[in-house]
N, C-alpha and C positions, 0 to 999 in steps of 0.2 A: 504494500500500500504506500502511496506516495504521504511524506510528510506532509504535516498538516498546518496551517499560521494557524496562532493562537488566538482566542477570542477577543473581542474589544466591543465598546460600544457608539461605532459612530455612525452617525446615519450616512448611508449612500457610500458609504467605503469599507472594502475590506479588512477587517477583527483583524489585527495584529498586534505583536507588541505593546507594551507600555512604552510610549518613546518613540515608536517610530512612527515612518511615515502613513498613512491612510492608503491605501492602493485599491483604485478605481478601475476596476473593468467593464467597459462598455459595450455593445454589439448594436451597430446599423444597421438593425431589422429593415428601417426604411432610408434606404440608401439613397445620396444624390446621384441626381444621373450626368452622367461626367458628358462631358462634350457639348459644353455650355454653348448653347446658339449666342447670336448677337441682337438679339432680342430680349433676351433674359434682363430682369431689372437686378443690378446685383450693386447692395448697398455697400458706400466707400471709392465705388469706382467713378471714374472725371465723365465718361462715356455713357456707361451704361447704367449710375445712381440713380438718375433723376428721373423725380414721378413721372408718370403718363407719359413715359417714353420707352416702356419697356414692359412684359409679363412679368411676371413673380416666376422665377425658377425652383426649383427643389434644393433641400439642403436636407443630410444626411440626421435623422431624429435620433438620437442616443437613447438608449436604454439599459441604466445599469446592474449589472450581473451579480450586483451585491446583496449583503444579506445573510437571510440564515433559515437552513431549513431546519426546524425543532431548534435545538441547540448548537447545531454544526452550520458554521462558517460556509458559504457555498462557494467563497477564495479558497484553493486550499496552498496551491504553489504557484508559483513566475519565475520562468525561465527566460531573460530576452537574451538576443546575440545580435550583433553589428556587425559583421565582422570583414575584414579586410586582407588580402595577398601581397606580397612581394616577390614570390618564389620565382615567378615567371619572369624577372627581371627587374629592372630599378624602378620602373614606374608602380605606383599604388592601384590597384582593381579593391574595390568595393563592392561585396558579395551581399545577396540578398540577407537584409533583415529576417530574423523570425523570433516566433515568441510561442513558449509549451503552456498552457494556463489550464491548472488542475482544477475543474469543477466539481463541488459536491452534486449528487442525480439520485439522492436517495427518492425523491418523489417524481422520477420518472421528465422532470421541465426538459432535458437536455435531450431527450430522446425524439429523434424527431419521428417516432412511430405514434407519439402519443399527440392527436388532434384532441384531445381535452386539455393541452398543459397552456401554460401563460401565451408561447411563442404561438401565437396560430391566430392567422388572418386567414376570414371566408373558407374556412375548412383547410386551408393551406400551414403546414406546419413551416416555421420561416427560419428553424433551424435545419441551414444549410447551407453548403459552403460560397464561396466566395463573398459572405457579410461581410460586412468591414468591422473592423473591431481595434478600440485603442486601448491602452493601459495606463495612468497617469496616478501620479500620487503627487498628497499635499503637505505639504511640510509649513508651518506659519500659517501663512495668510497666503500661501501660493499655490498653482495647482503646474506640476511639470509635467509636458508630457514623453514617457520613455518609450513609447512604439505606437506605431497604426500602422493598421497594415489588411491582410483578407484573410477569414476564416479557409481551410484547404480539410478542413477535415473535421471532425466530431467523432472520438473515439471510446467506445465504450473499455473497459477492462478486459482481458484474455480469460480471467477466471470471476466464478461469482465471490461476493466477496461476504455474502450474508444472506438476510432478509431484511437488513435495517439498514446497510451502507453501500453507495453506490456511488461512482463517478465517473462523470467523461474529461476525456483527454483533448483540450480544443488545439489545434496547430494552424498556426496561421502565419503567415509572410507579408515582409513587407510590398510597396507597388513594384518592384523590381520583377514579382512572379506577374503583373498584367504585362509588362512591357516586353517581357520575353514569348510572353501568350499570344501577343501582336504582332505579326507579319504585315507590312504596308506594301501594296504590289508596287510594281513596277511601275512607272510613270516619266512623262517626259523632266529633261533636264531642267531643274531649278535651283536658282541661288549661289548663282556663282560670285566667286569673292566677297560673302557676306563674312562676315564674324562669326568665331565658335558658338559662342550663344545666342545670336541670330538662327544657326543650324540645331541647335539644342531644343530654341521655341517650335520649329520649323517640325522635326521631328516628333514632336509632342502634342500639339495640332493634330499632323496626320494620323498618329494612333489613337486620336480622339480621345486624349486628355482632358481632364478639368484645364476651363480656363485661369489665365494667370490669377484674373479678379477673385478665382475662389480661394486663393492664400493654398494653392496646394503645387506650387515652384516655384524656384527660388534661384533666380538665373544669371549667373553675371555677364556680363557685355561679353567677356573672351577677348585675347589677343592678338591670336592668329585667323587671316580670312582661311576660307577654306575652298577646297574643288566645289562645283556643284555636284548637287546627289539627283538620281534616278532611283531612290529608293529600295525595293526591290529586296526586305534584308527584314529579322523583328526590328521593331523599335530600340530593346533594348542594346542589340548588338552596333547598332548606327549611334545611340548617346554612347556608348563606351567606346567606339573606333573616334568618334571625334572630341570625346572626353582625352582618350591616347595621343592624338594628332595635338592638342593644345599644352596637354602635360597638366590635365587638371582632377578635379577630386567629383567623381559623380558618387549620388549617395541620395537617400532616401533619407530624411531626420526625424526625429522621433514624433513628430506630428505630421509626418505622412509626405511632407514636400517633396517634390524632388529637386535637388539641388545639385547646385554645378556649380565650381567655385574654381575661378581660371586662374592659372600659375601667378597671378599677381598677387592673389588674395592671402597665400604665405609669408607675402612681403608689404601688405596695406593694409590688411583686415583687423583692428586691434584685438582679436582675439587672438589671433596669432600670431603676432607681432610683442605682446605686452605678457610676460605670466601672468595668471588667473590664476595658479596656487601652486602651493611651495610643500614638497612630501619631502620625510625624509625618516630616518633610523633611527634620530636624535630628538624625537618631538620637544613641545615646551618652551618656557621663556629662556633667551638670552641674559646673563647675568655679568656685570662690571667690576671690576676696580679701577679708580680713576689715581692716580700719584704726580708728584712734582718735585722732581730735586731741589736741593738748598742753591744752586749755582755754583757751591765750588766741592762738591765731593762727587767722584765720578763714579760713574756707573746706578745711578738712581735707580730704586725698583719697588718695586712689592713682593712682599713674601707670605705666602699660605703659609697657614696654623698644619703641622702633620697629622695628618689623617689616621684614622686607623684600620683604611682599606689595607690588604695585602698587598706586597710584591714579594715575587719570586727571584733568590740570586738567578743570575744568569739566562733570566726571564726577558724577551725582547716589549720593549713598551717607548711612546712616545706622549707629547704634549701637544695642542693645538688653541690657537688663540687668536682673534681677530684684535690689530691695535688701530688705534684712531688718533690721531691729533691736532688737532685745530692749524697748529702752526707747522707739524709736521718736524722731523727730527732723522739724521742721515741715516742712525738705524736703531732697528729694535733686535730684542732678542728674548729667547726665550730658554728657562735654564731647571732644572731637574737636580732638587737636591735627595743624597739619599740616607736616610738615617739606619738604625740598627731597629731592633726591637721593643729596644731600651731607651731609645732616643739620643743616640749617641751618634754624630756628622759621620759620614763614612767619605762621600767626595761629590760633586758635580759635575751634572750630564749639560755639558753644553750645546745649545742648539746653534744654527748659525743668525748671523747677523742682516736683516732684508732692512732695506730703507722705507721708511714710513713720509711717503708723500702728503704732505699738506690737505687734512680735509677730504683725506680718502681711507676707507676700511682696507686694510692690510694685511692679509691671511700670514701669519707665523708659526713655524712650527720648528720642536726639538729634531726634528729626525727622529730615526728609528735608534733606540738608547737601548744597553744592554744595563740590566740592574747589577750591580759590583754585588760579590761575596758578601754574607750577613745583613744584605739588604733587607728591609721589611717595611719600612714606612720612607713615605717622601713630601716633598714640598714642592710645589712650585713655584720661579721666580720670573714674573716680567720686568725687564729692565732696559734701562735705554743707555745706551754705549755711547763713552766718553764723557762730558761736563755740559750736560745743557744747562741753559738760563734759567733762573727758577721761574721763569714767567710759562715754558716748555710744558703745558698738558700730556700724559699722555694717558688714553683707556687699554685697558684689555679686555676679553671679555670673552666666555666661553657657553655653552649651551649647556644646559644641566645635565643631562643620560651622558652615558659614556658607551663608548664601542671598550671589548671585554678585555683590549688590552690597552686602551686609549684612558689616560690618567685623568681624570677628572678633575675642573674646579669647578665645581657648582659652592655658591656661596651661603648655601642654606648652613651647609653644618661648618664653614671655612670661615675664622676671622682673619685681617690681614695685619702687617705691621710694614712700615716704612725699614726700606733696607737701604745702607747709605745714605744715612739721613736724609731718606726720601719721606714725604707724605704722602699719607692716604688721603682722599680730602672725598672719596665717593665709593660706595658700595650700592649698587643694585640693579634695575631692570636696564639692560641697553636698550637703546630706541631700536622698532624693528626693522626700520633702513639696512642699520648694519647688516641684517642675516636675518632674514624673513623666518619667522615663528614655522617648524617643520610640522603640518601634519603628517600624523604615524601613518603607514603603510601597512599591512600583517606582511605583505613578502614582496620581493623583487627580483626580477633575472638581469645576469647581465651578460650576454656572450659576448662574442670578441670575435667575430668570423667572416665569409665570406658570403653569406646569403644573398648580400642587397650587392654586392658590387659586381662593374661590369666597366672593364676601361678600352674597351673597341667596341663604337658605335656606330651601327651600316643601318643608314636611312636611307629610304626611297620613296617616294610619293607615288600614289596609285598612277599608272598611266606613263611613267618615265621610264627610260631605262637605263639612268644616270644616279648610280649607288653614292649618296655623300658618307662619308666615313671620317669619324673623329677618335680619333687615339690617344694614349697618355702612354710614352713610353718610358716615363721613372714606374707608373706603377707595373707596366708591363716586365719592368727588368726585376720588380722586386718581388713580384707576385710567380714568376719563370717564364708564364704561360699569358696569352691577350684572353681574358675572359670577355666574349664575343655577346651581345643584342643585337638581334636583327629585324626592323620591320620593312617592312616590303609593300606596306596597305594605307601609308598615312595620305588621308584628303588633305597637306596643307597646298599652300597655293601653286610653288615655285621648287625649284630643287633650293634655291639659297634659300629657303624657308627649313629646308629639309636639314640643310647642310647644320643652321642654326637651330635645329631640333637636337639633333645630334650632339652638337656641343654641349647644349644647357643637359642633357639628360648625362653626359660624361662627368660634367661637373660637380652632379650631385650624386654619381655610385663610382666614382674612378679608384677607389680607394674602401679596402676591410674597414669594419665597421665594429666600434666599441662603444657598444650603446646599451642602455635602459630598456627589453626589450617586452617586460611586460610588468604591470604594476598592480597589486592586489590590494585590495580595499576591505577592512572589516566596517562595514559602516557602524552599525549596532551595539561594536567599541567603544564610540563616540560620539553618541549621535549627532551631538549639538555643531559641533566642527567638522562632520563627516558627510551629514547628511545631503546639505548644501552642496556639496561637491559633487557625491555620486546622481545626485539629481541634474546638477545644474549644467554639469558638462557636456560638448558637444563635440562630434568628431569636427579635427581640425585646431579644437585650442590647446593652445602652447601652456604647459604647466613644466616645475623645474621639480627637481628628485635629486634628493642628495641620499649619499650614501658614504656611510664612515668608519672604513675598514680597519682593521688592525696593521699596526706596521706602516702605515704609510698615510700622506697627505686625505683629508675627505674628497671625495669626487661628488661634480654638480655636471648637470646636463640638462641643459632644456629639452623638454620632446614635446611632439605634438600626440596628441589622440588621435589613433590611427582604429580602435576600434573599440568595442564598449558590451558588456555580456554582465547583465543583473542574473543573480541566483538568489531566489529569494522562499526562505521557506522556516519552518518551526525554530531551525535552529540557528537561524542569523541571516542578515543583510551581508551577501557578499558579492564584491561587483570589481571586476578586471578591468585594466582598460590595455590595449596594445599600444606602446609607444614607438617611432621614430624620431631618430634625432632629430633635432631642427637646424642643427649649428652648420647639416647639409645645406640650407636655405639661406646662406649669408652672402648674399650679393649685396655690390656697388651700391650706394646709395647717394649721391652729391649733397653736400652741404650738412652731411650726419659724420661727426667728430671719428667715429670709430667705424662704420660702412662707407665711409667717401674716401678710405682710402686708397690711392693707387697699389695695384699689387697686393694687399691685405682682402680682397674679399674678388669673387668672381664677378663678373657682369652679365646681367641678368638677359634669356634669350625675350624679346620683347613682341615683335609684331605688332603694335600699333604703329597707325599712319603717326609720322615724325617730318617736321618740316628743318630742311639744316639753313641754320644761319649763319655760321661759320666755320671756313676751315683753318684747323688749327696746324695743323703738322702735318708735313710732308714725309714721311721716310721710307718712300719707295727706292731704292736701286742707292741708298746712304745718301741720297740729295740733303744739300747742307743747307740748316734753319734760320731762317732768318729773323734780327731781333726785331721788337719794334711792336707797340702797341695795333692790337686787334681788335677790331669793332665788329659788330653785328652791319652786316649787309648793308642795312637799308639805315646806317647811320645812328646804328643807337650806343649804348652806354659801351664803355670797354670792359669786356668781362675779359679776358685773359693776355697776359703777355708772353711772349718767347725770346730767351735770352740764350744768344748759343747753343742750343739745345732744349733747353729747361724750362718749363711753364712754372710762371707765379700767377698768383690772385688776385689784383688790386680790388676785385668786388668783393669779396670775401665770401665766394661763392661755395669755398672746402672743398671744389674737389682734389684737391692734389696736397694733401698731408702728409711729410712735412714738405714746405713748398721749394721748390728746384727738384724734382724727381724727375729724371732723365725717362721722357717718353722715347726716347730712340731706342733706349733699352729694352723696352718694354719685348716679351717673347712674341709676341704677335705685330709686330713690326713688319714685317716681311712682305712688299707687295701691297701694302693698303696704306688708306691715309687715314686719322684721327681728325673727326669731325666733330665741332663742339652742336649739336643741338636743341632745339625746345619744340613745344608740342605743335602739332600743326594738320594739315587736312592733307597734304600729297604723297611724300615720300614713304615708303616704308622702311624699315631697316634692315638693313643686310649681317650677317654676325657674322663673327670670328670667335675662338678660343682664347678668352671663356665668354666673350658675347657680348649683348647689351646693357641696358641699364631699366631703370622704372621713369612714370609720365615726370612731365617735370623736365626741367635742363639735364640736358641726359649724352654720356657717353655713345657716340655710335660712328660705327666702323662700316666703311665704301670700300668696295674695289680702287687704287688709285685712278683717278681723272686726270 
């Protein structure tokens, strides 16, 4: 028998836990009917809102499954899955949603043989498949939704299980099973050189879709135009070849849309762009000591009261600590004293010396320290090297938990004392700037392999017979072998479309991958901190995962949500999500401190229409640069200069950090010129390795003119 959630009393939601969230199951007995004509009055919309200019169309009637037959809950379990591929190559596929949802049927509602149960219009029993059916729960004042999608089945039990208990097994999918359900015939040629999400809408129309006004897709512009289509294919297989040809994310969202969200969207969208939440090993508050030397005794510091944790002689252990200082200080250190049992000094594990920048958190660490003979207790000391000014702040500040062989100062049970006549002048919470407050994780994987990587990339546009191909031959020489992706079927426009497909897909699998690969959630742990999260999240947002090993520095890594699987049942809220790195998604950015550098990040493959206004550098065939102020075409402000070689900024435009970075150097030099652009209605862009840039004043690369 399947587990059962425990009672509650809420109306219209799912009996579970004390604590947790309320989970609503719903089923569209009376479904909308998709394929909204242009007559429908559909409220919200600029077109088709307004009164007496349109019928009333249908909208799908809910009706929720909740409740209780006698004293049993008629929720019994929720199983949802999201889930996503890499295997087949570097680009992401998103695989149909589904959802298992364990019904109580002791009174026969679920059975569609029974024309006397609740479900039954005009003699028709309306349990049966393809209903539409969502799952949602409410946490606060909000209601999330985690799946919609179509009943595919109603299954009773293999064996009986009583005379008093009975239930059906309801399995349902998200729209991903209509759109594969949907064959569009053949037809003549349409839509040449639109945009990917042009062909997205286009495709969704024809399988007779809800229209857009019913909030059921979610479409971005796209980047890349594309061939025209003659159809001829499902639906589904035509959004995922030109979801492929874009390098974008198709996916159904927990409230039914279908979304498509074009290769910009990991570099604009602030959900994935910004962390949304911070997991880690270490949960809990950050805790400080703040000190200040005298001005003339060196080496200032603070010193922990000795613990009466254990250490092992001969035991490997280290220290970890974030310093901060207003005025900042050449360096910090961090140091490991070790006592006996007795309290008697044995010696000092010295860490090394990192400089503490002005007004920035500064990660310091012992290194990996071996505990000396009779070792058993220790202290630890932050100190700052040589004679600072007593005017010199500086904090330390560590996370309370400890990894099992990582030393701890949590300040609960730690007093401090001023060491070389240093002061203490602050004990307690760091602000959470420093080091974002970690929610706990129950598990996490992390491999180190070769799954997502592929560094020879052989592109072809449907219709060509001209293979572009983009290589990486450091990873080739380090790997032994070219691990080869080959497509042969992309609708984009042009081969140089292709060429620069090619590239941007090289740039983000060209290299083994040590990544965060899946992340496990007890929600029911925690709910108050947890809850929020496994509800709220959505594929595609960027959340950061630390993890804090023994022996060595903590490791941090952004990932994005790559897939999302609720398991929900008697004995707890547990929900996975699949992560990929993000740090793969750090292209060029102009005018961003730390993405606008040269050389520091890739350039993003673009395809949008790009108007050039200027050309900057010549270095086709080593032709020599010339210096002398650069204007924009048709007379406007000077954005860039060239001195011997060398671009500066006098707009202080950033892209070229720090400024004199030799563009002739650059590895893509060869045969092309560097053209400074901004956004505009004619040209498109042409790429090179590693490519172009985002909207806005933008890197972009021409064949030399």
């Amino acid at each position: 028998m399947h587990p059962r959630i425990r009672a509650g009393q809420r109306d219209r939601v799912a009996p579970v836990t004390a604590g947790w969230p309320g989970i609503i199951v719903e089923a569209g007995f009376t479904p909308a009917g998709p394929g909204t004509g242009v007559t429908d009055l559909i409220l919200g919309d600029a077109a088709n809102g307004l009164l007496g200019t349109g019928t009333l169309g249908t909208s799908t009637v809910w009706t929720a499954l909740n409740g209780y037959i006698g004293d049993t809950p008629i929720v019994q379990a929720v199983t949802i899955t999201r889930s996503s591929t890499r295997q087949q190559g570097p680009l992401t596929t998103y695989e149909a949603g589904t959802a298992t949802i364990v019904l109580a049927n002791s009174d026969g509602r679920f059975s569609p043989e029974n024309l006397a149960g609740p479900y039954v219009v005009s003699g028709q029993t309306q349990v049966r498949p393809m209903i539409p059916i969502r799952v949602r729960a409410t946490w606060g004042s909000l209601a999330y939704s985690l799946f919609t999608g179509y009943v595919r089945s109603w299954a009773p039990p293999t064996a009986q299980l009583g005379p008093d208990y009975d239930y059906t097994v309801v399995q349902a999918t998200d729209a991903f099973c209509v759109l594969a359900g949907v064959t569009i015939p053949a037809a003549a040629l349409s839509g040449v050189g639109e945009l990917s999400g042009a062909r997205v809408a286009r495709i969704l129309a024809a399988a007779g879709w809800y229209a857009t006004a019913q909030g059921l897709s979610d479409i971005d512009p796209g980047q890349s135009a594309v061939q025209g289509t003659t159809f001829g294919a499902t639906a589904l297989s035509l959004l995922q070849l030109t979801a492929d040809s874009e390098v974008a994310d198709l996916y159904i969202d927990g409230s039914g849309r279908v979304t498509f969200r074009d290769r910009h969207a990991p570099l604009t969208d602030a959900r994935s762009t910004a962390v949304q939440a911070v997991f880690g090993d270490r949960p809990g508050a950050l805790w400080q000591v703040q000190w200040t030397g005298d001005g003339v005794t060196a080496t200032p510091g603070a010193q922990s009261q000795q613990v009466s944790g254990v250490v092992t002689p001969g035991g490997t252990y280290q220290a970890s600590a974030l310093f901060y200082s207003p005025q900042g200080w050449s360096n910090g250190q961090l140091n490991i004293l070790w006592f006996t049992s007795g309290g008697g000094f044995i010696s000092t594990g010295a860490g090394p010396q990192v400089p503490i920048p002005a007004g920035a958190v500064t990660l310091v660490t012992t290194g990996t320290l071996t505990a000396p003979a009779l070792a058993a207790r220790y202290t630890i000391v932050p100190q700052m090297t040589g004679t600072p000014a007593s005017s010199v702040v500086m904090n330390a500040a560590w996370n309370h938990g400890a990894a099992a062989s990582e030393l701890s100062s949590n300040p609960g049970p730690w007093t401090w004392s001023g060491n070389n006549n240093a002061t203490v002048t602050n004990l307690g919470t760091a602000p959470a700037a420093w080091y974002p407050a970690e929610l706990p994780y129950a598990e996490i994987t992390r491999p180190d392999d070769d799954t997502t990587m592929a560094n020879d990339i052989q592109a072809t546009i449907n219709g060509s017979a001209n293979m572009q191909q983009a290589k990486d031959a450091a990873s080739i020489a380090r790997f032994l072998f070219p691990r080869s992706y080959e497509r042969s079927d992309l609708i984009l426009a042009s081969d140089t479309d292709a060429l620069g497909w090619a590239q941007y897909v090289l740039a983000i699998s060209r290299n083994d991958e040590s990544r965060f690969d899946a992340l496990t959630l007890q929600a029911d742990a925690d709910p108050d901190d947890l809850f929020p999260q496994v509800l709220g999240r959505e594929l595609g947002d960027r959340i950061q995962v630390w993890r804090h090993p023994p022996g060595t520095a903590p490791i941090s890594k952004d990932c994005f949500i790559r897939s999302i699987t609720h398991t929900i049942t008697v004995d707890g809220w547990v929900t996975e999500w699949g992560l990929q790195n993000a740090a793969r998604y750090s292209f060029m950015v102009l005018g961003d401190p730390i993405l606008g550098q040269l050389g520091a990040n890739a350039l993003a493959f673009l395809g949008l229409p790009l108007l050039p206004v200027l050309r900057v550098i010549d270095v086709d065939g080593g032709e020599d640069l010339q210096d002398g102020l650069h204007r924009d075409q048709r007379g406007g402000v000077p954005l860039i200069r060239v001195h011997a070689g060398r671009l500066s900024d006098p707009a202080g435009l950033g892209q070229d950090r720090p400024l004199g970075r030799d563009l002739a150097a650059h590895p893509s030099r060869h045969h092309r010129a560097l053209i400074l652009l901004q956004p505009g209605a004619h040209e498109r862009d042409q790429v090179i390795h590693p490519s172009t840039v985002l909207p806005g004043v933008a890197w972009h690369v021409n064949p030399a003119q």
